[in-house]
PDB file as gemmi writes it, atoms N, CA and C in Angstrom:
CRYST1    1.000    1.000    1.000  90.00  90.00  90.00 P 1                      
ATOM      1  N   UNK A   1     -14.530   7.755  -8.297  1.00  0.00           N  
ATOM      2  CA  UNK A   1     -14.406   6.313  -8.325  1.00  0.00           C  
ATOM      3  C   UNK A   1     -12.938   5.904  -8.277  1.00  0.00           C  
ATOM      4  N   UNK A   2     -12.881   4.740  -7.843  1.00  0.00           N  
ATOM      5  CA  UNK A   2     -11.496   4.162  -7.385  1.00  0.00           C  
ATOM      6  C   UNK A   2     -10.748   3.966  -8.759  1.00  0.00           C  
ATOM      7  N   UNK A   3     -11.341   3.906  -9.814  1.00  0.00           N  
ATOM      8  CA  UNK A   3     -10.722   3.430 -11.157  1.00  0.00           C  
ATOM      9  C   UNK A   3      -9.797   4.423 -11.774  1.00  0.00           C  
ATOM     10  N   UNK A   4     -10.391   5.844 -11.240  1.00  0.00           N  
ATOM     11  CA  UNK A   4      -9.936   7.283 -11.969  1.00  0.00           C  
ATOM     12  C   UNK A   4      -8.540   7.311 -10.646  1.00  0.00           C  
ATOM     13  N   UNK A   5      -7.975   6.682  -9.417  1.00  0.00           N  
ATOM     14  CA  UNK A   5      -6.842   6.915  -9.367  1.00  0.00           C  
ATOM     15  C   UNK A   5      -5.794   5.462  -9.111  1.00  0.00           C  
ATOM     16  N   UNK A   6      -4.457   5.776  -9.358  1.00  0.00           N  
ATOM     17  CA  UNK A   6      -3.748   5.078  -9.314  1.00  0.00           C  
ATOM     18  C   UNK A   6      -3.737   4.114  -7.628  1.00  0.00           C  
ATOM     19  N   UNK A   7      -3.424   3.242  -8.017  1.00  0.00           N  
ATOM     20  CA  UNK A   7      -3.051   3.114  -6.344  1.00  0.00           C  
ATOM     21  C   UNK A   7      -2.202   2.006  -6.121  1.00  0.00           C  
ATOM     22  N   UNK A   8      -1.416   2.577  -5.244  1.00  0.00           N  
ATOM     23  CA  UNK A   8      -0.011   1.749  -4.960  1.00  0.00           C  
ATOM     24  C   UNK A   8       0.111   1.415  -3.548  1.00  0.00           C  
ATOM     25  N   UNK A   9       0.803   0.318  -3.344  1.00  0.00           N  
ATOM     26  CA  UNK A   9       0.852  -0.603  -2.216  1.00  0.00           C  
ATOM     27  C   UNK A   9       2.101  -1.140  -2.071  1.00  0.00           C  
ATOM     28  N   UNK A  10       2.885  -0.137  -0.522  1.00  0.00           N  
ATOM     29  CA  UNK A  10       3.991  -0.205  -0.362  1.00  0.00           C  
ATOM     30  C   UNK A  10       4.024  -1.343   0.856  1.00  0.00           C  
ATOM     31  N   UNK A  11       4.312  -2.764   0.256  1.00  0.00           N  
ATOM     32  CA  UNK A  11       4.521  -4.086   1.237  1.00  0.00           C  
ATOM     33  C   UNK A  11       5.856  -4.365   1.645  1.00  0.00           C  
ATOM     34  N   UNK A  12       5.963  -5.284   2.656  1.00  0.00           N  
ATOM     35  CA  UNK A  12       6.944  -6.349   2.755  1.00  0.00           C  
ATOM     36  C   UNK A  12       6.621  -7.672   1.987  1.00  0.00           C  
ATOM     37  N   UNK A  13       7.413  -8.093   1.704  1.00  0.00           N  
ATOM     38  CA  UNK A  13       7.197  -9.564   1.134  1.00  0.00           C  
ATOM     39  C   UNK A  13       6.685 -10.624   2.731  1.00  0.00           C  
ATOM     40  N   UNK A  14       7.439 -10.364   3.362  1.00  0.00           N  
ATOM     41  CA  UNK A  14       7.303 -11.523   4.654  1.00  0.00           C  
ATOM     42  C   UNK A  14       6.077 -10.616   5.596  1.00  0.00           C  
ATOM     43  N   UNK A  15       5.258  -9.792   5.410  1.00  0.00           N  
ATOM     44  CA  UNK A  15       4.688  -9.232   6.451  1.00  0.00           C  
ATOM     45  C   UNK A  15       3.134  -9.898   5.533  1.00  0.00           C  
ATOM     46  N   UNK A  16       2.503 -10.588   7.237  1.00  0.00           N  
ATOM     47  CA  UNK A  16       1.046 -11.287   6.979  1.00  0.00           C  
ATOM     48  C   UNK A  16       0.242 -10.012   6.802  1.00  0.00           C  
ATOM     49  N   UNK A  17       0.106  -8.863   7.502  1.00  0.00           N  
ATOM     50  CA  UNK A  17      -0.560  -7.773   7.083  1.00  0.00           C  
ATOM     51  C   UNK A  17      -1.157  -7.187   5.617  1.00  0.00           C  
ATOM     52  N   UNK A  18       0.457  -7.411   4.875  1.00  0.00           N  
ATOM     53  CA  UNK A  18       0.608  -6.767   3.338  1.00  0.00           C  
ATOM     54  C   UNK A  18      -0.133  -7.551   2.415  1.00  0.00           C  
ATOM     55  N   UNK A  19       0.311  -9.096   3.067  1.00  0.00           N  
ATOM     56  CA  UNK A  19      -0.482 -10.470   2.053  1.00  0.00           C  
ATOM     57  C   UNK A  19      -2.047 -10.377   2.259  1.00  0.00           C  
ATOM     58  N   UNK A  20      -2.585 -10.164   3.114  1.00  0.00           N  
ATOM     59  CA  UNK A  20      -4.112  -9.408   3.696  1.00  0.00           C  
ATOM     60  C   UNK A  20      -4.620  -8.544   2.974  1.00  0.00           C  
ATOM     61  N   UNK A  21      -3.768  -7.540   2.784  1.00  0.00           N  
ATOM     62  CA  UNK A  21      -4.157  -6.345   2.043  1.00  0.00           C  
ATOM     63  C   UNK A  21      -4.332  -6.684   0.789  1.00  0.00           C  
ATOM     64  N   UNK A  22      -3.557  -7.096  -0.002  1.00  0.00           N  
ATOM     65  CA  UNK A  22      -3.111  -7.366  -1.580  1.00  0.00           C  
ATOM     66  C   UNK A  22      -4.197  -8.535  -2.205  1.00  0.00           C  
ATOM     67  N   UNK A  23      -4.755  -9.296  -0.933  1.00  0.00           N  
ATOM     68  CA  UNK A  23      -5.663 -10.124  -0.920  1.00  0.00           C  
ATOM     69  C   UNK A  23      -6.681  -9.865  -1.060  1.00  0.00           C  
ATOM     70  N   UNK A  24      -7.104  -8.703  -0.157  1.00  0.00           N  
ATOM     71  CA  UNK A  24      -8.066  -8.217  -0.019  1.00  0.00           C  
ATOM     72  C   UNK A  24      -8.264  -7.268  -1.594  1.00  0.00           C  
ATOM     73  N   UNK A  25      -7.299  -6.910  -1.872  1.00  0.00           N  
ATOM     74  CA  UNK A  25      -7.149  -5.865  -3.108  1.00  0.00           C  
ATOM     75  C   UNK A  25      -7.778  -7.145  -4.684  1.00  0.00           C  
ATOM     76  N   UNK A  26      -6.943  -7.698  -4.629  1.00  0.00           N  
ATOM     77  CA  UNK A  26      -7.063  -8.893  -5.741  1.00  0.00           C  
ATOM     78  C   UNK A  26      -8.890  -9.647  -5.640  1.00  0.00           C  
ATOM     79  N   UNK A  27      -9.198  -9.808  -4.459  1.00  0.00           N  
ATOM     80  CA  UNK A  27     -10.669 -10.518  -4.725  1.00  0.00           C  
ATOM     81  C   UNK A  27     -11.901  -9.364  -4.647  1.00  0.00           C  
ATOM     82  N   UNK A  28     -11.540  -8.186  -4.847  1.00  0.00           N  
ATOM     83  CA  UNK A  28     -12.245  -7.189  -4.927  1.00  0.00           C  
ATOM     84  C   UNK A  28     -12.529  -6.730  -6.442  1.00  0.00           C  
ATOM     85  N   UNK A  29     -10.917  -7.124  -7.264  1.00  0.00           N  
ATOM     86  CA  UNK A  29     -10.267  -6.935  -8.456  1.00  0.00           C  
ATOM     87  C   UNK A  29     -10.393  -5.580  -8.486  1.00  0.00           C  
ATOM     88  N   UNK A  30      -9.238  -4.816  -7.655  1.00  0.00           N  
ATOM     89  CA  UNK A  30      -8.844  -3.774  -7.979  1.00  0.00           C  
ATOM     90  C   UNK A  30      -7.450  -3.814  -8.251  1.00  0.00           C  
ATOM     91  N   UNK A  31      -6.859  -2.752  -9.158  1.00  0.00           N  
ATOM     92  CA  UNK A  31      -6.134  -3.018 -10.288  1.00  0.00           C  
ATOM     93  C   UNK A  31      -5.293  -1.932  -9.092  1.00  0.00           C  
ATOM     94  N   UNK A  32      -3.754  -2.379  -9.481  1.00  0.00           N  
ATOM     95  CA  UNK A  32      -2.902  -1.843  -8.286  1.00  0.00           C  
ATOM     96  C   UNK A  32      -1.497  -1.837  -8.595  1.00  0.00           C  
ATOM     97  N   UNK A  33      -0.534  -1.206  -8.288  1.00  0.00           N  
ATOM     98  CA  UNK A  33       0.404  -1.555  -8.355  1.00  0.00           C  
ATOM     99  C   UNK A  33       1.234  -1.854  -7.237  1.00  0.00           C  
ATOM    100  N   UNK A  34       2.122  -2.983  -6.605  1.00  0.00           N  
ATOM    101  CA  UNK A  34       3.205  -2.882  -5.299  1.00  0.00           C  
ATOM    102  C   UNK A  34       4.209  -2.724  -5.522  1.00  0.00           C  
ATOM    103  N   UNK A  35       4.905  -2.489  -4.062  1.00  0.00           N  
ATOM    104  CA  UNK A  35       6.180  -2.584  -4.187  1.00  0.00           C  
ATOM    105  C   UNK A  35       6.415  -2.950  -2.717  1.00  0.00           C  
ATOM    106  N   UNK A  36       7.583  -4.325  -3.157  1.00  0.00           N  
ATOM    107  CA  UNK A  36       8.108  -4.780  -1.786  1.00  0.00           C  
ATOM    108  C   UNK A  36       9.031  -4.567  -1.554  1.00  0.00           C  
ATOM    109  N   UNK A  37       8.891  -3.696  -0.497  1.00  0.00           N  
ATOM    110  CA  UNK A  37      10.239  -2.656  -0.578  1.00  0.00           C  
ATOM    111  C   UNK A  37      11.942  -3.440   0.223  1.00  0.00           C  
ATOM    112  N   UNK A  38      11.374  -5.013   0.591  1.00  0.00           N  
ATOM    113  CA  UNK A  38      12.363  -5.265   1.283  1.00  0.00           C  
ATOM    114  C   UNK A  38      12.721  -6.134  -0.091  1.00  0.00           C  
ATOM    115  N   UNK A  39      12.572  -6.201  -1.262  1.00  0.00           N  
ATOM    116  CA  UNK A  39      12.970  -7.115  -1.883  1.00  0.00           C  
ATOM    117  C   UNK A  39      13.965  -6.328  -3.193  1.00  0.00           C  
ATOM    118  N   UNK A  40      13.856  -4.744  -2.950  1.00  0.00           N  
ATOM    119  CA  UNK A  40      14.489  -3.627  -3.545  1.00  0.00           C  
ATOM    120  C   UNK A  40      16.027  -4.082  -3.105  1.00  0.00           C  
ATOM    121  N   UNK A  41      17.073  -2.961  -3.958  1.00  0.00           N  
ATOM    122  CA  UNK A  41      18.187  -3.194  -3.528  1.00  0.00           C  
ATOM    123  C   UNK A  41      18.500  -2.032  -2.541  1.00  0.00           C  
ATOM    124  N   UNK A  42      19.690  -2.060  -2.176  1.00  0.00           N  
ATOM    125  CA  UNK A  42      19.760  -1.086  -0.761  1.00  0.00           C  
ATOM    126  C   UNK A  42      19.315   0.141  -0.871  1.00  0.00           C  
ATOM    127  N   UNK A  43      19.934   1.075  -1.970  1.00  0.00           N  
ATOM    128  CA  UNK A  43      19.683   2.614  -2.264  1.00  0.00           C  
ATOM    129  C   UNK A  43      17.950   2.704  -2.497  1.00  0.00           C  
ATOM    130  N   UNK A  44      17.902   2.121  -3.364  1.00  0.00           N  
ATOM    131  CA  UNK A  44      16.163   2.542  -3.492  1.00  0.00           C  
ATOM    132  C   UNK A  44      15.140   1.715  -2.383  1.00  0.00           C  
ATOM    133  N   UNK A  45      15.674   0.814  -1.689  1.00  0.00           N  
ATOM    134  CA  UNK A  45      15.145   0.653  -0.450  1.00  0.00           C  
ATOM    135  C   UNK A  45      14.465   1.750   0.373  1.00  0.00           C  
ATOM    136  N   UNK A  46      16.174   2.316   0.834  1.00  0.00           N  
ATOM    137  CA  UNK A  46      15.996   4.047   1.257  1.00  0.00           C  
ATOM    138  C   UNK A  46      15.574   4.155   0.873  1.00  0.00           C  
ATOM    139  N   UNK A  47      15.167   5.122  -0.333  1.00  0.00           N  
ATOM    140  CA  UNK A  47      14.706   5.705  -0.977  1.00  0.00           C  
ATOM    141  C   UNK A  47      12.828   6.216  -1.075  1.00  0.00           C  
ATOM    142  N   UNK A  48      12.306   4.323  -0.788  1.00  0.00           N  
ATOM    143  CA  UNK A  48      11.186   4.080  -0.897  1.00  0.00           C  
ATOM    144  C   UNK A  48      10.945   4.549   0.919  1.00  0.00           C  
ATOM    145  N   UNK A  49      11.653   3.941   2.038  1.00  0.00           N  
ATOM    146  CA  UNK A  49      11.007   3.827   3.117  1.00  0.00           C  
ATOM    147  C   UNK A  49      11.648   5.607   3.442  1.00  0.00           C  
ATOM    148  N   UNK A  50      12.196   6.269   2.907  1.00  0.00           N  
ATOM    149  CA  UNK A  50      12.088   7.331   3.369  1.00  0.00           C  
ATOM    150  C   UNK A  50      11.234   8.433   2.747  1.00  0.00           C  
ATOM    151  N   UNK A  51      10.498   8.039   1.370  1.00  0.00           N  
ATOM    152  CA  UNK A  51       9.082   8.313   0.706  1.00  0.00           C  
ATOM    153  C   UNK A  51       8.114   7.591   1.913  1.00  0.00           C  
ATOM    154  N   UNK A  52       7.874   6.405   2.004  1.00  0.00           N  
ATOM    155  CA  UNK A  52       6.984   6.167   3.504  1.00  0.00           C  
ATOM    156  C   UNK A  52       6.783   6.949   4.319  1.00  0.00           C  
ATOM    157  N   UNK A  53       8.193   7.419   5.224  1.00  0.00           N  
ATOM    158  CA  UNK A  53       7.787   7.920   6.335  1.00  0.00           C  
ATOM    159  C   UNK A  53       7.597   9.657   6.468  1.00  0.00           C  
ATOM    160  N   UNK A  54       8.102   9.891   4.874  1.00  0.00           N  
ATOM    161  CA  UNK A  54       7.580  11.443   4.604  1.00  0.00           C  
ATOM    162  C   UNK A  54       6.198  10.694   4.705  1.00  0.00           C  
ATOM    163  N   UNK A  55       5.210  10.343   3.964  1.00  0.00           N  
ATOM    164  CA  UNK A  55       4.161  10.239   3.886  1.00  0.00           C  
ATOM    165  C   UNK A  55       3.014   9.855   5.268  1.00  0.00           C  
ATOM    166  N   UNK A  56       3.508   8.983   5.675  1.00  0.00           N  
ATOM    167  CA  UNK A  56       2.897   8.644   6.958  1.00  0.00           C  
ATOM    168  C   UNK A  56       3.645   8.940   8.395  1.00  0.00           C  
ATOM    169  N   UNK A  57       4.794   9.717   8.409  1.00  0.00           N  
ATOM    170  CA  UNK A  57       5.169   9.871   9.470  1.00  0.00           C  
ATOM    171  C   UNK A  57       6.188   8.976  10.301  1.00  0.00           C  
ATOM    172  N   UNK A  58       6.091   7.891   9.770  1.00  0.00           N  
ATOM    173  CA  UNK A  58       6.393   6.067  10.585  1.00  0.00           C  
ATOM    174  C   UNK A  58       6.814   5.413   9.190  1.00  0.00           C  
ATOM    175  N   UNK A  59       7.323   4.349   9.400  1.00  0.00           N  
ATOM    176  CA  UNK A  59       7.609   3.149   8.645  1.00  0.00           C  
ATOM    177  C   UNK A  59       7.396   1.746   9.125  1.00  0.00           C  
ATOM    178  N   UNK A  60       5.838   1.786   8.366  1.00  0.00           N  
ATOM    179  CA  UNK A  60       5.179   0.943   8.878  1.00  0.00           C  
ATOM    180  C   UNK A  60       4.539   0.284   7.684  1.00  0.00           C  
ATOM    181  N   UNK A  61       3.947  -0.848   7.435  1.00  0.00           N  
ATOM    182  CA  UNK A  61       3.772  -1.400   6.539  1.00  0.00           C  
ATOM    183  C   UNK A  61       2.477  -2.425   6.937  1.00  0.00           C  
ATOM    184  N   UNK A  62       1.191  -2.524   5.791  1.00  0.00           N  
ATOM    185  CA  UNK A  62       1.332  -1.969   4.783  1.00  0.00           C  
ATOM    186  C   UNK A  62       1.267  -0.657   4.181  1.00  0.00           C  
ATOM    187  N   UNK A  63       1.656   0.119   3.587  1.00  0.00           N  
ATOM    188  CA  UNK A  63       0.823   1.387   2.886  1.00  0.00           C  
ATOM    189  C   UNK A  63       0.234   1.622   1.976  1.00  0.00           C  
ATOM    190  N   UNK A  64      -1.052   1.863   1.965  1.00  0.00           N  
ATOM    191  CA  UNK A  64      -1.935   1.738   0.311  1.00  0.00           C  
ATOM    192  C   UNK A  64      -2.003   3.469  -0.016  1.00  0.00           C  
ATOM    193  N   UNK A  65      -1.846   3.800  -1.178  1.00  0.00           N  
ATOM    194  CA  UNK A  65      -2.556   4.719  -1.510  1.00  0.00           C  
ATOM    195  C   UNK A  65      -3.061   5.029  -2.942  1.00  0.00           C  
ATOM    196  N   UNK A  66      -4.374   5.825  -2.521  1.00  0.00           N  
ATOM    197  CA  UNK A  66      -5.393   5.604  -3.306  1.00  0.00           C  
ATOM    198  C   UNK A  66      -5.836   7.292  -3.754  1.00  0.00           C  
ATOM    199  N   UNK A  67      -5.405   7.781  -4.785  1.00  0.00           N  
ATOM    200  CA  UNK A  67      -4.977   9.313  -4.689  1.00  0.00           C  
ATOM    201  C   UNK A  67      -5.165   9.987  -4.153  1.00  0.00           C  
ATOM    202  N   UNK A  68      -5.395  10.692  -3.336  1.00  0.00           N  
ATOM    203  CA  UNK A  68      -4.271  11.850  -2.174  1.00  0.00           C  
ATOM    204  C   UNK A  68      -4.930  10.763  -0.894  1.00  0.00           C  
ATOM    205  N   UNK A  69      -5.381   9.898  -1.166  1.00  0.00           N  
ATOM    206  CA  UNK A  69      -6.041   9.619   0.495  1.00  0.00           C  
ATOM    207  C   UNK A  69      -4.385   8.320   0.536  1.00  0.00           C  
ATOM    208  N   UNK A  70      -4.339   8.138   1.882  1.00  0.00           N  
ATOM    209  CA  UNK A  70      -3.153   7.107   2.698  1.00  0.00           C  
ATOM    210  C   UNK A  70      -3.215   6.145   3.542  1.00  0.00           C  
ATOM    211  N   UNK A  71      -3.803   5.200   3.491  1.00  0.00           N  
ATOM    212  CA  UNK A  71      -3.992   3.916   4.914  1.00  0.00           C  
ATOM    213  C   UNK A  71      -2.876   3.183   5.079  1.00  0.00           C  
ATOM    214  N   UNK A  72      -2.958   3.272   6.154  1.00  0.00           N  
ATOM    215  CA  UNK A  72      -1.693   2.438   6.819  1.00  0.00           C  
ATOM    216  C   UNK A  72      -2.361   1.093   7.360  1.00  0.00           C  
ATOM    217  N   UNK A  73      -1.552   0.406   7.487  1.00  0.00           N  
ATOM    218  CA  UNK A  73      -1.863  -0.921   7.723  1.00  0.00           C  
ATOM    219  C   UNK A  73      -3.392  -1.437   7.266  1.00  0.00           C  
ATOM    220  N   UNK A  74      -3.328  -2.486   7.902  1.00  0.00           N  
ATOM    221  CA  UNK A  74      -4.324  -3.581   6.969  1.00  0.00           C  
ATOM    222  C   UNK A  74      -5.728  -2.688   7.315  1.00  0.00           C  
ATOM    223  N   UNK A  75      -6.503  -2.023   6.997  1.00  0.00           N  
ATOM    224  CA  UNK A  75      -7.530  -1.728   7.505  1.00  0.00           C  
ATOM    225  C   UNK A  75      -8.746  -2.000   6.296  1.00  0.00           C  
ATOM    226  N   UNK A  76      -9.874  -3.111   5.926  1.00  0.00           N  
ATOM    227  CA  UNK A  76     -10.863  -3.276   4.957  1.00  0.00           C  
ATOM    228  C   UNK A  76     -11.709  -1.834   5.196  1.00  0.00           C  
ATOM    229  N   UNK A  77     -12.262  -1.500   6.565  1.00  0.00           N  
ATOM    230  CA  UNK A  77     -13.233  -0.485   6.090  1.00  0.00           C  
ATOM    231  C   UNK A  77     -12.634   0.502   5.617  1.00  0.00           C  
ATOM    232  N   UNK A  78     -11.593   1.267   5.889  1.00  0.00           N  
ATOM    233  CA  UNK A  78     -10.707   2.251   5.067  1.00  0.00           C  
ATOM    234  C   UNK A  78     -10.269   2.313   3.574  1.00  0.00           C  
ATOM    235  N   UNK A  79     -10.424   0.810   3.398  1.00  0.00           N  
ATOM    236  CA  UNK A  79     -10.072   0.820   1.804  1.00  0.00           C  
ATOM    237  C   UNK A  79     -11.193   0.335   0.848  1.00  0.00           C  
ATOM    238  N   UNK A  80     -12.022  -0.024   1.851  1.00  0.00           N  
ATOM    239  CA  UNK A  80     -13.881  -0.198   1.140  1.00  0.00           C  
ATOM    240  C   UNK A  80     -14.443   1.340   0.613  1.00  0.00           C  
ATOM    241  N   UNK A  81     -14.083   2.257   1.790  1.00  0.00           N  
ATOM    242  CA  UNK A  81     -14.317   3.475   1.654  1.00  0.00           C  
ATOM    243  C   UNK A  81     -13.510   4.263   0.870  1.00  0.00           C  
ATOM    244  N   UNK A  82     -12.220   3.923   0.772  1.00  0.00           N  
ATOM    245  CA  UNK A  82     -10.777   4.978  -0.174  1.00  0.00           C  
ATOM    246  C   UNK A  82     -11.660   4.149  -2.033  1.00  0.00           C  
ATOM    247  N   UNK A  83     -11.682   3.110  -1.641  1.00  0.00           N  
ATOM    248  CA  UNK A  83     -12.314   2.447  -3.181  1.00  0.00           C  
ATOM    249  C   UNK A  83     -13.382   2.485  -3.893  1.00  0.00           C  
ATOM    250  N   UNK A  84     -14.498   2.839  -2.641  1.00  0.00           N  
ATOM    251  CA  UNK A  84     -15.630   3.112  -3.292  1.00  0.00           C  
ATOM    252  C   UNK A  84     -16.263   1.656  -3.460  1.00  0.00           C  
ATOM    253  N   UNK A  85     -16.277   0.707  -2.393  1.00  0.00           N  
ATOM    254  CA  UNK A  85     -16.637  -0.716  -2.615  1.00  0.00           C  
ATOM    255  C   UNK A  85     -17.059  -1.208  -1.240  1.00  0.00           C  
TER     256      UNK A  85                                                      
END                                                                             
């Protein structure tokens, strides 16, 4: 079940995609943590988008993850299914 892992959501503040996602996350009420990585300061900016693109390859946004599983961008059936909802 989605409850037993953490799951974090690497956004932009200005990207309609991320606000979709987080939307989609919130009226589902799944419990989450973000991070907008453009609203970081420079070093851990890096830091975060070069954790991104180890992870997905790209730096692309949004990124949810939902323990060991990874969706990239806005996708509901992927995260109906990563959630168990």
């Amino acid at each position: 079940m989605a409850e037993k892992h953490k799951i974090i959501v690497y956004a932009l503040s200005t990207c309609p995609y991320c606000k979709r996602t987080k939307r989609f996350l919130d009226a589902h009420k799944v419990v989450y943590e973000h991070v907008d990585v453009d609203l970081l300061d420079d070093s851990k900016q890096d830091e975060v988008l070069d954790k991104v693109e180890k992870l997905t390859g790209r730096k692309s946004f949004p990124v949810v993850i939902v323990g060991t599983e990874i969706i990239v961008g806005h996708d509901e059936q992927k995260l109906k299914k990563a959630l168990n909802i």
